[in-house]
C-alpha positions in Angstrom: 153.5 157.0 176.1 155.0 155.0 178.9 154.0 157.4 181.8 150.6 158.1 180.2 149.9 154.4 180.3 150.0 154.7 184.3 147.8 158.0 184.0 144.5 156.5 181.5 141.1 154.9 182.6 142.3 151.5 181.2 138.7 150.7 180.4 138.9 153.3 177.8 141.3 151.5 176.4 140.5 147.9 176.0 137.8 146.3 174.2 134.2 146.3 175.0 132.8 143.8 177.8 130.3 141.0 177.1 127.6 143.3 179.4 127.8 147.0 180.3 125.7 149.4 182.2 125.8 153.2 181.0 124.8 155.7 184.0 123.7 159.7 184.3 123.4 161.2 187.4 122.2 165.2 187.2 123.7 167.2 190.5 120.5 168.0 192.5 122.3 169.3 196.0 125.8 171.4 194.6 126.6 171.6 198.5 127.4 167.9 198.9 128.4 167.5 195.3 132.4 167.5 196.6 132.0 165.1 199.3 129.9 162.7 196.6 132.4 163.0 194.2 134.8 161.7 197.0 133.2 158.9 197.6 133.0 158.0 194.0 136.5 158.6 193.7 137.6 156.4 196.4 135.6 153.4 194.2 136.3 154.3 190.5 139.2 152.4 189.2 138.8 153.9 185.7 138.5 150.0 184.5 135.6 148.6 185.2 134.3 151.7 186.6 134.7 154.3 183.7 133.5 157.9 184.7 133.3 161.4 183.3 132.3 165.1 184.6 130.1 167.1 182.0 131.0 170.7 181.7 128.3 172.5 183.7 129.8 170.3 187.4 132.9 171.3 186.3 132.1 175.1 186.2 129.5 174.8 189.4 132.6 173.1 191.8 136.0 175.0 190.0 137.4 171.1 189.2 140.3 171.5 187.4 138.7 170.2 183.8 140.4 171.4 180.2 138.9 174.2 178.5 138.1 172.0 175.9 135.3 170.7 177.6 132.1 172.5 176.7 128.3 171.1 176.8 127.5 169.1 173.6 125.8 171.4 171.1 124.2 170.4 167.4 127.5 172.3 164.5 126.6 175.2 163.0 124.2 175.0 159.8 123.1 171.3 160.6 120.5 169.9 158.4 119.2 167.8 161.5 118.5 169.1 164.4 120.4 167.1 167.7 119.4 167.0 171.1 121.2 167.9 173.7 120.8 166.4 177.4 123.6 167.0 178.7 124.2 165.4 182.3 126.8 166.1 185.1 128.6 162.7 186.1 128.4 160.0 183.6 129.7 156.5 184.2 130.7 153.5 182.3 130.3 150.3 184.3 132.0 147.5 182.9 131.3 143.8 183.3 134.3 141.6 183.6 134.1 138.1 182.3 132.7 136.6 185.7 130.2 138.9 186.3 126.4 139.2 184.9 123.9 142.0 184.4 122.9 141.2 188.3 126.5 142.4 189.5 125.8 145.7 187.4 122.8 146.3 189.0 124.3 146.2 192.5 127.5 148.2 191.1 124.4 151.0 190.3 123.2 150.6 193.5 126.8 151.0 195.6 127.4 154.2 192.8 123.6 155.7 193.7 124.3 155.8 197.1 127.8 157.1 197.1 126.8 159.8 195.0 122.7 159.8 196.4 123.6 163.0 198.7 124.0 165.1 195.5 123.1 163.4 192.8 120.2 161.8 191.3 120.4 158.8 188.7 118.5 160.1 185.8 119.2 157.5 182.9 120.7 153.7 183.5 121.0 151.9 179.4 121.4 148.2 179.4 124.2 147.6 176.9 125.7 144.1 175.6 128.2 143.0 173.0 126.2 141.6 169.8 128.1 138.9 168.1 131.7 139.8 167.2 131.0 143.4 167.8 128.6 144.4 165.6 125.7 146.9 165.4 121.9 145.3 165.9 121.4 146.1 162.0 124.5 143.3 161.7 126.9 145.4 160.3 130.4 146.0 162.2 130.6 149.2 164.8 134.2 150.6 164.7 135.9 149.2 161.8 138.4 151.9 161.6 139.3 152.1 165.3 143.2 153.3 165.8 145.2 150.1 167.4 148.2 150.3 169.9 149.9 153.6 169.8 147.8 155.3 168.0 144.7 154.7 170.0 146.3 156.0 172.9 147.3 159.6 170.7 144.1 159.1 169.5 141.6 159.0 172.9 143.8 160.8 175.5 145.7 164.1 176.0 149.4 164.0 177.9 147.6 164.1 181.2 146.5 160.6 180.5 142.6 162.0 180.5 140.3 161.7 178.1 137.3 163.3 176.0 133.8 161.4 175.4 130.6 162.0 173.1 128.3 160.2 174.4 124.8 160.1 172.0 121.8 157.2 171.9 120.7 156.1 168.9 117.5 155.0 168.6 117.1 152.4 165.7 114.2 153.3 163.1 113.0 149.1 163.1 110.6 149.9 160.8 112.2 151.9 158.3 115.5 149.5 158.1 112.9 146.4 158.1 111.6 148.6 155.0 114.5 148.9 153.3 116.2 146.4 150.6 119.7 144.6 151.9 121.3 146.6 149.3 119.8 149.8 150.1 121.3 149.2 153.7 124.6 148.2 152.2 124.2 151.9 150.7 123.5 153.7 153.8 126.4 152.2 155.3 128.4 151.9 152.9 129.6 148.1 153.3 128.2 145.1 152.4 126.6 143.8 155.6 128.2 140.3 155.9 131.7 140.5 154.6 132.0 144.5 155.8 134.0 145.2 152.4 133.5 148.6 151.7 131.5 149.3 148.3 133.2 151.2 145.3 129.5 152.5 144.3 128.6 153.5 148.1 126.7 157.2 147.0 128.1 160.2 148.5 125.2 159.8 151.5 127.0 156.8 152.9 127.9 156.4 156.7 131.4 155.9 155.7 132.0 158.1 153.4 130.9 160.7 155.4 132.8 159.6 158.6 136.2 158.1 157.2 138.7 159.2 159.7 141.7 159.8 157.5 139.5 162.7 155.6 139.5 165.0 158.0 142.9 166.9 159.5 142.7 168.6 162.8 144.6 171.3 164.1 147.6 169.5 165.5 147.8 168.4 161.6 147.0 164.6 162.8 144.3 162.7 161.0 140.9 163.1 162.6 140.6 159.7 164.8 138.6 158.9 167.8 138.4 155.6 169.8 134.9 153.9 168.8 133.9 152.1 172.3 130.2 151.8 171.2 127.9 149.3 172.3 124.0 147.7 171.1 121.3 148.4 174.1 117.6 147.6 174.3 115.4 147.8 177.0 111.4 147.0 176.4 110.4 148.5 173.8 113.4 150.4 171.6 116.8 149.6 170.8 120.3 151.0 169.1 123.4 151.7 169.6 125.0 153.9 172.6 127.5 155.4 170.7 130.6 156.5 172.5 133.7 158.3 171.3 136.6 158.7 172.9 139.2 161.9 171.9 142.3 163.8 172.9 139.5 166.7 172.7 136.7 167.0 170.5 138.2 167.7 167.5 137.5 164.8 165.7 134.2 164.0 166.2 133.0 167.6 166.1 134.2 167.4 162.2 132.9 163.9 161.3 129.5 164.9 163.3 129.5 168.2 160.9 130.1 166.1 158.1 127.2 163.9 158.9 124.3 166.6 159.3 125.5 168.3 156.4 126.8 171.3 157.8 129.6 171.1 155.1 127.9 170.4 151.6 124.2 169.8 152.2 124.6 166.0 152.0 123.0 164.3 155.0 123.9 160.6 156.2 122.1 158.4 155.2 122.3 156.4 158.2 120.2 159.0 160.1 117.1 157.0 157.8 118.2 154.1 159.5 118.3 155.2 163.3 118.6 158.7 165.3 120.2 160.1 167.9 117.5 160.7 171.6 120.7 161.9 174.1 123.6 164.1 172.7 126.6 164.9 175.9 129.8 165.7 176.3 131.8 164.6 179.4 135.8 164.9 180.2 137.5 161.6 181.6 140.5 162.9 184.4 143.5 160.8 184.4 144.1 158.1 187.2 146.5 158.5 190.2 146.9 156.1 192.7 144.4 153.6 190.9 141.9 155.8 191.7 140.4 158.3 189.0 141.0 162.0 190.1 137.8 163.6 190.3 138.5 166.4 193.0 142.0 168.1 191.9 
């Protein structure tokens, strides 16, 4: 754990920021996508500047990515239908404690024209921390995130890189408006205030279709991911950019299963509250040199 501590995007890692900017770019010219790449390389400190390839760059420019990364795709016998949107670099920007959402919007700027010979920016999501890191609906995001050691087995492989499903979830304002306090407490599962979990939460609920320590992957580990999800709203929608970190995609693939009903026909309930517009996959490489290694 040591040596992989040298080797991780550290942003990964620690909490979420106050502000925080969440970036696509799509490759548009594949013959400069290499010297691009280099320049974003020579400015991504894996900290405040958080990035992942999708699958389809990795494949177009032979980078060195795990075979575990494939484009995101909706599990088999779903009761919802996903989208997929895919995307080829995708990028974290963090704010530190100094900075404001000005300083994120020249960071997008620098990043746009390193990466402007190749690439185009085709989605930028204003995120923020709400309160003491909770969900615009006021309940808490990430309750059961693995601490210390175990959030490092957890979100990164031996390499020190890391996995990331990245979705958008659109809240459904009118519906949750709609709904009583204690039929929210039942979609979720917890009581909104104090976040105790309820003993009569129906089968339906977010958490008990999602509790990590249900599912066993293939390793024989329990089936946790890092939670580093944040609110965002721009002028006229709002929700939660959800964002799961993994060893591989094991863990979510199973809890995502569980939530569409792939497994017993039982759909979240939280999908009446919200839904997902973006569904991607991207892989995180390891750091060398303080620099995240995009090119080897």
């Amino acid at each position: 754990m040591r040596g992989m501590n040298q080797t991780i995007q550290k942003g990964i890692l620690e909490p979420v920021p106050g502000l925080a900017r969440y970036l696509t770019f799509a490759l548009k010219e594949p013959e400069h996508a290499r010297s691009a790449l280099g320049a974003l390389q020579t400015t991504a400190d894996g900290k405040r500047t958080v990035v992942g390839l999708g699958a389809q760059l990795c494949r177009t420019l032979k980078l060195a990515a795990p075979r575990q990364l494939q484009a995101f795709t909706a599990p088999p016998k779903a009761k919802v239908q996903l989208p997929a949107t895919h995307g080829d670099v995708w990028v974290w920007l963090r704010a530190t404690q100094a900075q404001d959402r000005g300083a994120l919007l020249a960071r997008t700027r620098e990043l746009q024209a390193a990466l402007g010979g190749a690439f185009a920016l085709v989605e930028a999501v204003d995120a923020f921390k709400h309160r003491e890191g909770r969900d615009l609906t006021g309940y808490e995001d990430g309750t059961e995130n693995p601490k210390g050691k175990k959030a490092l087995a957890a979100a990164f492989a031996p390499d020190g890189s890391s996995f990331v499903a990245v979705q958008k979830w659109q809240h459904r304002w009118k519906k949750i408006d709609a709904m009583s306090e204690q039929l929210r407490n039942h979609a979720i599962g917890r009581e909104r205030v104090s976040n105790e979990e309820l003993d009569d939460a129906p089968p339906s609920a977010h958490i008990k279709r999602t509790t990590q320590e249900d599912f066993i992957l293939s390793d024989g580990s329990q089936g946790f991911n890092l939670r580093r999800s944040m609110p965002w709203s721009d002028a006229k929608n709002s929700g939660l950019m959800f964002a799961a970190f993994g060893k591989n995609f094991e863990a979510f693939e199973a809890q995502l299963s569980r939530m569409l009903g792939a497994n017993d026909g039982i759909t979240d309930a939280l999908l009446t509250m919200s839904r997902p517009v973006t569904g991607a996959h991207f892989w995180c490489p390891p750091v060398h040199g303080g620099k995240v290694r995009l090119l080897e």
